[in-house]
N, C-alpha and C positions, 0 to 999 in steps of 0.2 A: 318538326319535332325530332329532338336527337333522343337516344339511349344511351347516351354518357353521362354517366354518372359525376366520376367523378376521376383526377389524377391521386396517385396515393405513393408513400413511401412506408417500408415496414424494414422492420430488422430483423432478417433471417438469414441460419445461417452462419452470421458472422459478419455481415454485410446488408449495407443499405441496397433493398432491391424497391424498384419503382413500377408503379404496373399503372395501368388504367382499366376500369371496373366499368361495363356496360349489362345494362338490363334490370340487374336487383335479382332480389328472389322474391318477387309478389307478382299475383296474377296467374296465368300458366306455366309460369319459370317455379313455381314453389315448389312443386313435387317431383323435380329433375336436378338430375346431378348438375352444378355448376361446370362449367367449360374455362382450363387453362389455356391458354395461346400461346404456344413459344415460337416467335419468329427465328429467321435464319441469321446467318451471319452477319451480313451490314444492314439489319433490317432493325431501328429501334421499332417500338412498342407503337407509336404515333403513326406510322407507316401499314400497318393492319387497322388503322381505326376504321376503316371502312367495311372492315371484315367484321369488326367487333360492333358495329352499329347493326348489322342485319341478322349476325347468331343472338347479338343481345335481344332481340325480339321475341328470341325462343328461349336463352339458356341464360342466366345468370354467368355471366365472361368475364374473364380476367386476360389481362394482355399485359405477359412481363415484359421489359426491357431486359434482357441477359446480361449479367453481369457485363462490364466495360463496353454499355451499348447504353445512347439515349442516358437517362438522368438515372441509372441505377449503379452504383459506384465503380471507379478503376482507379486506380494506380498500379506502381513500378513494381509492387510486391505482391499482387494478387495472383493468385491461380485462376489461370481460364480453360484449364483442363474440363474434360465431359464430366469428368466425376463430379468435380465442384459444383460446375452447371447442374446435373442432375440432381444435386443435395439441396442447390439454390430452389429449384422447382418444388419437394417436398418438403423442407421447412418453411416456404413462403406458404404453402397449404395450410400447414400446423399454424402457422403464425395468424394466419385468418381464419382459422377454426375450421377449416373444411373437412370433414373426416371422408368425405368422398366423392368423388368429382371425376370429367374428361378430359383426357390431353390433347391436345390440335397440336402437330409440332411441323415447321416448314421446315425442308433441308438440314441445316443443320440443329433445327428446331427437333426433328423428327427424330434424331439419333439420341438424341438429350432425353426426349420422353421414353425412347426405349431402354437406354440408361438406367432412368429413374424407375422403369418397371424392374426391371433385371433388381434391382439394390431388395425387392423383396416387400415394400412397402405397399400392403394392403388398402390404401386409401385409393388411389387411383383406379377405376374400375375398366378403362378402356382405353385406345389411343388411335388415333386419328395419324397415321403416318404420311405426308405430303409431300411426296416426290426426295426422299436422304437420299445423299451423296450414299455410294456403294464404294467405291471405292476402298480400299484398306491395304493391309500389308500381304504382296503379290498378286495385286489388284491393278487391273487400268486405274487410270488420273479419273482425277473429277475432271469433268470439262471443262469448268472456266478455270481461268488461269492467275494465279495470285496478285501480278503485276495490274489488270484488270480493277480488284481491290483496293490495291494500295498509289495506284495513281488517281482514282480519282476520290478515294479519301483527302491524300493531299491539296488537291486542287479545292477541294470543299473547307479544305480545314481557312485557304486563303479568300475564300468567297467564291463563290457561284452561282449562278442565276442557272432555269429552265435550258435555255440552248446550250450552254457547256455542260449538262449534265447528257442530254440529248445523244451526245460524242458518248456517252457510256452504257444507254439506255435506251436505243432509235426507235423503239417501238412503244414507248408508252407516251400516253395521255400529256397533257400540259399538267396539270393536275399533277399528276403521279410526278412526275421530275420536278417540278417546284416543290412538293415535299420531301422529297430525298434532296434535294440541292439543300432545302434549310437545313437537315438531320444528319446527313452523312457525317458532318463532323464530328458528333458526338460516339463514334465509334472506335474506341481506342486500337492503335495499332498493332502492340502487342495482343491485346485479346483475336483481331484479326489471323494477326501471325499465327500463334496457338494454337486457336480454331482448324483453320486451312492445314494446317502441320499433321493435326489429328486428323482430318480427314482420309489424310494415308498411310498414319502409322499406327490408328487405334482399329480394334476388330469390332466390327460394329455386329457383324453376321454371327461372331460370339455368343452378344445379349440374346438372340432371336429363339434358339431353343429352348430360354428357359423361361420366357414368359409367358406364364398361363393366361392374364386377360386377354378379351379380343382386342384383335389388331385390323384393324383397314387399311392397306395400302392404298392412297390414293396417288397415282403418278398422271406425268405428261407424255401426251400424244407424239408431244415434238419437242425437242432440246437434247434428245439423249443419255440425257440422267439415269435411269431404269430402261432397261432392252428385256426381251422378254424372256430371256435366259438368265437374269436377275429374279425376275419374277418367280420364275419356277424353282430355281433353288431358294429363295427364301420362304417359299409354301411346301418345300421339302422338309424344310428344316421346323417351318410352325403350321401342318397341314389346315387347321381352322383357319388362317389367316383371311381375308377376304381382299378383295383387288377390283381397285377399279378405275379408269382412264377416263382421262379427260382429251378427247382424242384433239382439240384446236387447240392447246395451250401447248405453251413451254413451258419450262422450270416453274416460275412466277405466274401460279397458276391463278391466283384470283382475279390478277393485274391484267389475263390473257381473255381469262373469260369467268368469269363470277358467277353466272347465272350454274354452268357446268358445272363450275365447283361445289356449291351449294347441292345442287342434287346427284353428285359421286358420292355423298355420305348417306343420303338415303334418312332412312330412319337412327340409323350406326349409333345416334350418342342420346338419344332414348325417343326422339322425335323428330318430325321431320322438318327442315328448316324452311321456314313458308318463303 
């Protein structure tokens, strides 16, 4: 039995944004806030559906595709700026009537929901932070490296099967590389480019002291992303903050270990995910 509902497309925004919708609100899911999903950068929406099958259990889930990702619009003249993304995030809410709901945002997911808190907008009640790039302006790099991205977007844009994906991704599942091999294409390059750009030249550590909802850090053990003098200055800056490690994973935390993941959030987005 799955918990997918269903694929959907709406207009917010300004732009076609695409999402997939697991769990519903009936049953135990009625009286909890719904759960937004924002994957990272080359990650469409279909690439979490395994995430969105097991919160959908618990929460009413929605899983965007970000703009110039997967089947939610791109072209030559869009803006793939955070700001946009972050506006993309709460008028897809307004557009589905949610007046209040969780953010789950991965990587570059995670900067986007704290974005979208920063902007002021009282609908989103919490965020789920999962491993954001740190990095900023007179910041170390993010770790991976752009060429990373844009080689093997290319190669996908020509065809790809599981073992040449393999070459990009040596630790995951056959599973897991057969759907990124089908999906990678759909991730526009310039939105790439943009993204990755922002990574080191927007302040991310800016948004953090002004948002009042709770926040969970959830980071990895292992990949280097969060060191623990990132940790501590961004609990400086939002002392409530809450932190919690997934000590076996890397970056790609549910891909590393899922079970982990699942219980670093705890009870965090108003229950616990069985």
């Amino acid at each position: 039995m799955t918990n997918l509902l269903y694929g959907a497309n709406v207009n917010a925004n300004g732009i076609r944004q695409h999402y997939l919708r697991y769990g519903g609100s009936d049953g135990v899911r009625k009286d909890r806030d719904p759960v937004i999903v924002i994957p990272g950068i080359t990650s469409p929406a279909i690439t979490w559906g395994f995430v969105g099958e097991h919160i959908g259990a618990c929460f009413d889930t929605y899983i965007l595709d970000v703009r110039g990702r997967g089947l939610s619009e791109a072209s030559d003249s869009l803006d793939y700026g955070i700001n946009a993304q972050a506006d993309d995030v709460l008028e897809f809410a307004k557009a589905l009537g949610l007046s209040r709901y969780s953010l789950v945002g991965h990587s570059m997911g995670a900067r986007i929901g704290m974005r979208a808190l920063r902007r002021g907008d009282t609908s989103p009640q919490r965020l789920v932070m999962v491993d954001p790039p740190v990095s900023g302006p007179g910041r170390r790099e993010y770790p991976s490296k752009l060429p990373w991205y844009i080689d093997s977007m290319a190669a996908a844009r020509k065809g790809m099967d599981a073992d040449a994906m393999r070459a990009f991704c040596a630790t995951w599942t056959e599973e897991q590389l057969l759907l990124r091999a089908e999906w990678l294409h759909t991730c526009d390059e310039r939105a790439i480019r943009q993204s990755f750009d922002e990574f080191h030249t927007d302040d991310f550590h800016a948004d953090i002291p002004h948002v009042t909802q709770p926040v969970l850090l959830v980071r990895a053990g292992k990949g280097g992303v969060i060191l623990d003098e990132d940790v501590a200055e961004m609990q400086s800056m939002k002392p409530d903050m809450l932190v919690s490690t997934v000590a076996n994973a890397g970056h790609m935390i549910p891909w590393d270990d899922e079970p982990d993941f699942y219980r670093s959030m705890g009870d965090f987005l108003g229950a616990t995910i069985a």
